[in-house]
VONUDO-362275 format. One line per field, with one value per atom (N, C-alpha, C, O): residue number from 1; residue in one letter; atom name; x, y, z. Coordinates in steps of 0.1 Angstrom, whole numbers, padded with zeros to 4 digits. Last residue first. Layout:
! VONUDO-362275
num = c(NUM,...)
residu = c(A,...)
atome = c(CA,...)
u = c(X,...)
v = c(Y,...)
w = c(Z,...)
END
This chain:
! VONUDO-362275
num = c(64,64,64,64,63,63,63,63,62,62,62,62,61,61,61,61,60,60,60,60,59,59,59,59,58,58,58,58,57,57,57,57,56,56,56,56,55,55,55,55,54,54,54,54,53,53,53,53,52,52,52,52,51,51,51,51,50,50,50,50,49,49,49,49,48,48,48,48,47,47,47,47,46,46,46,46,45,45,45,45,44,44,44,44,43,43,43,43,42,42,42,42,41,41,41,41,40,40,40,40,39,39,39,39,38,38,38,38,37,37,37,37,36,36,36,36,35,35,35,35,34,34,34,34,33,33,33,33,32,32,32,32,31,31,31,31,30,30,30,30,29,29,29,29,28,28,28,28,27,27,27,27,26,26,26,26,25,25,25,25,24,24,24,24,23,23,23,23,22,22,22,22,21,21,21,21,20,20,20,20,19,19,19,19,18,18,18,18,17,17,17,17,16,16,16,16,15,15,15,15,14,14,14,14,13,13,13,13,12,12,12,12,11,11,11,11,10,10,10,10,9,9,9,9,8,8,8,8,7,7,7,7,6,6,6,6,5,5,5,5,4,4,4,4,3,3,3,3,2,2,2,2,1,1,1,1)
residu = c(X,X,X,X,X,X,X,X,X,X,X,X,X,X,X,X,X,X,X,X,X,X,X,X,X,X,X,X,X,X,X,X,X,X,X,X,X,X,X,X,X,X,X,X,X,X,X,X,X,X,X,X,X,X,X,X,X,X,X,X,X,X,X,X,X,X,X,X,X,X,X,X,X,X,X,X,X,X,X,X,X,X,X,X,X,X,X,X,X,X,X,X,X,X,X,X,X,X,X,X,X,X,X,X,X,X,X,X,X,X,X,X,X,X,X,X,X,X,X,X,X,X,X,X,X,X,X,X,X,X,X,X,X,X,X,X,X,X,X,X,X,X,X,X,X,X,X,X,X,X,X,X,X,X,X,X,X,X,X,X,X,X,X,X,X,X,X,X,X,X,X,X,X,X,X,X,X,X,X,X,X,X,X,X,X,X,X,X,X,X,X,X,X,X,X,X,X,X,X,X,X,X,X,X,X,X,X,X,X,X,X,X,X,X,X,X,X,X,X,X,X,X,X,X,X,X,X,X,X,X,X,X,X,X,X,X,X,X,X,X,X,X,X,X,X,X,X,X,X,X,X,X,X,X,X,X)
atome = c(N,CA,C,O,N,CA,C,O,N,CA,C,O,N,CA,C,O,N,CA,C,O,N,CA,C,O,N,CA,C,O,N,CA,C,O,N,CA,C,O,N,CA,C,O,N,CA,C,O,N,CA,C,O,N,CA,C,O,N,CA,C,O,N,CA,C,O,N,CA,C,O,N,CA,C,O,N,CA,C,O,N,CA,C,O,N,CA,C,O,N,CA,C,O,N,CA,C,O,N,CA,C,O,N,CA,C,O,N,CA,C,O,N,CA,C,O,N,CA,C,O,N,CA,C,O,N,CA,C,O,N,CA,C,O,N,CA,C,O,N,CA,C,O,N,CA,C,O,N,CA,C,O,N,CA,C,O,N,CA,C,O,N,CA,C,O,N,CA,C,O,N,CA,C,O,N,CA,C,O,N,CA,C,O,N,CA,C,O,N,CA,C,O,N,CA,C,O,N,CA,C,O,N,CA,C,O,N,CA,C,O,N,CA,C,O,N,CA,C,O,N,CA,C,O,N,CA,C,O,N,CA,C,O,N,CA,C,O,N,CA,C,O,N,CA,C,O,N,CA,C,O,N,CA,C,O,N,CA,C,O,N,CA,C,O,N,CA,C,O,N,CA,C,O,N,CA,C,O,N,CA,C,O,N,CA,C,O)
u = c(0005,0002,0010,0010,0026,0018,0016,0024,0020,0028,0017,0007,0028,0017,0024,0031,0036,0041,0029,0024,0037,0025,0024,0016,0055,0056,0048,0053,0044,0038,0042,0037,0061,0044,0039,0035,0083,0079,0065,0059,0079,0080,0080,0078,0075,0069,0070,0060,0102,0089,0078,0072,0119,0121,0105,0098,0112,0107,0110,0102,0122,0106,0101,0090,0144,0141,0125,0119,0148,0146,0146,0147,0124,0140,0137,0125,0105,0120,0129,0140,0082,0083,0098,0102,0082,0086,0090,0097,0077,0073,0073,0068,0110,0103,0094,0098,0124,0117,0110,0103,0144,0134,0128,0136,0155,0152,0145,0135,0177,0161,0165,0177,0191,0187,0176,0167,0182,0180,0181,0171,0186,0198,0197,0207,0166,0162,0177,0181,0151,0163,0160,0154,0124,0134,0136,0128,0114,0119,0127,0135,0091,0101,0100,0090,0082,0082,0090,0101,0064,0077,0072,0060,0045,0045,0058,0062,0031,0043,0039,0030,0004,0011,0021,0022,0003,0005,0011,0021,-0008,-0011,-0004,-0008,-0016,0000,0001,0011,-0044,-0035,-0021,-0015,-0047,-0046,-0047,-0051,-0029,-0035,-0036,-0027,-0021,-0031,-0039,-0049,0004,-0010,-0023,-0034,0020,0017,0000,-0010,0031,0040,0032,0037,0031,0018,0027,0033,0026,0033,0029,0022,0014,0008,0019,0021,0028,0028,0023,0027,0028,0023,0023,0020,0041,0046,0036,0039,0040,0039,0035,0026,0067,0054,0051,0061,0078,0073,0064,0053,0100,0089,0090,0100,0120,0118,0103,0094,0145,0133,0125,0122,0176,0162,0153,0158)
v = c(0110,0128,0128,0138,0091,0095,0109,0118,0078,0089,0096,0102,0046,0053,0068,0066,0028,0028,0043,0049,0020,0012,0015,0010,0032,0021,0014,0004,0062,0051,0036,0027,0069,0066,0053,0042,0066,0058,0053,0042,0085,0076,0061,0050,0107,0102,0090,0085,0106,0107,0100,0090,0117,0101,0099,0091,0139,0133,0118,0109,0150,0150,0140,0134,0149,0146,0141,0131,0164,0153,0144,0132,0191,0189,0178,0176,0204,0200,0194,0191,0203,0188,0193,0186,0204,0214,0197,0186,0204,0198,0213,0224,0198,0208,0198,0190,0179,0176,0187,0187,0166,0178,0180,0186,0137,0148,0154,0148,0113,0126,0131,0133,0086,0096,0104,0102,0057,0061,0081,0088,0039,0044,0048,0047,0042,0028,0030,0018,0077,0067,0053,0053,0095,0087,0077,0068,0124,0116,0109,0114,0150,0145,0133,0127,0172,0159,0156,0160,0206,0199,0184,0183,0235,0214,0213,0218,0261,0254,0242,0239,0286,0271,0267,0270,0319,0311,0297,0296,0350,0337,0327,0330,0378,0375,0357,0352,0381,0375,0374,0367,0391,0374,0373,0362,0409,0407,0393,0385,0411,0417,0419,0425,0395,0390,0398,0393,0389,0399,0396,0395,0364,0376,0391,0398,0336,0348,0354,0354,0304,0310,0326,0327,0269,0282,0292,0291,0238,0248,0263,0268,0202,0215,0224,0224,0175,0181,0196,0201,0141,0149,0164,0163,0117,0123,0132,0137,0082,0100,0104,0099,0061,0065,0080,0087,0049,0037,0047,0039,0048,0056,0050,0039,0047,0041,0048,0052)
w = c(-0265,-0258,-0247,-0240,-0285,-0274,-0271,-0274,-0317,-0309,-0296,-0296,-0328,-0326,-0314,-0304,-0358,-0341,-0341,-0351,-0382,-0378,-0362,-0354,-0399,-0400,-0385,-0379,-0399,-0412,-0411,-0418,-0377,-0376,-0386,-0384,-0389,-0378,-0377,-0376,-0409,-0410,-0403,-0408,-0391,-0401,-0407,-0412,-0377,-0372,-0382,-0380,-0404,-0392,-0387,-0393,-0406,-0411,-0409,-0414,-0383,-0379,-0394,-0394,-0385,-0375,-0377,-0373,-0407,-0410,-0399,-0402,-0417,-0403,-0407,-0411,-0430,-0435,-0429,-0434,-0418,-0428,-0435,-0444,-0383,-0392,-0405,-0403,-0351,-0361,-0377,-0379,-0336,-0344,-0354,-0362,-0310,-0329,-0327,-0317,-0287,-0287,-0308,-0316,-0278,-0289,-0287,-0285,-0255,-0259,-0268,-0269,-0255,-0259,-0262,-0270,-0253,-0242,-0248,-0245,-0273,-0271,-0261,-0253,-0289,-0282,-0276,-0273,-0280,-0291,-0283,-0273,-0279,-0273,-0278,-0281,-0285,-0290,-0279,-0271,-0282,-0276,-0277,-0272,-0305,-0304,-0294,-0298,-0308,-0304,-0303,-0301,-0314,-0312,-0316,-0327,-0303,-0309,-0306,-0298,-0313,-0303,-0310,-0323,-0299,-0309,-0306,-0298,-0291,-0290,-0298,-0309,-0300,-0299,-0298,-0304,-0296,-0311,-0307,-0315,-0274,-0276,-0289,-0294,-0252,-0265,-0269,-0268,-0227,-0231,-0243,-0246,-0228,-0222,-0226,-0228,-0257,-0244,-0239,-0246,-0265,-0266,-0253,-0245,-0256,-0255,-0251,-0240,-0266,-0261,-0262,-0272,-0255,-0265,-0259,-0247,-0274,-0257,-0263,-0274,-0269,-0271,-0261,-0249,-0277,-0272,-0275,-0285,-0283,-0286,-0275,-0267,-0281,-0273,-0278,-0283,-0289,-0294,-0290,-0291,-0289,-0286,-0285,-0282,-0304,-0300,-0291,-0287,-0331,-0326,-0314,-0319,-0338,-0340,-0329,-0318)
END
């Protein structure tokens, strides 16, 4: 069970000298009411992330 969700952003820059290489990732870090971390790809096939969604929808709110 899910018990809190941070949301996670990070820009990563294949080469400094070009800023199209630029591109952000978002990760979820997840903590179980178990104490367990998750690292969550926001990606709508991992079913990690669709837990998440579902969380949300049941009224819980995901911290920055």
């Amino acid at each position: 069970m899910i018990q809190k969700v941070f949301k996670n952003k990070k820009i990563i820059e294949a080469d400094s000298s070009d800023s199209s290489d630029k591109r952000e990732i978002f990760n979820y870090k997840v903590t179980t009411t178990k104490g367990d971390i998750l690292w969550v790809p926001h990606d709508e096939n991992n079913t990690d992330y669709q837990d998440i969604l579902k969380w949300v929808a049941a009224g819980n709110t995901i911290e920055e």
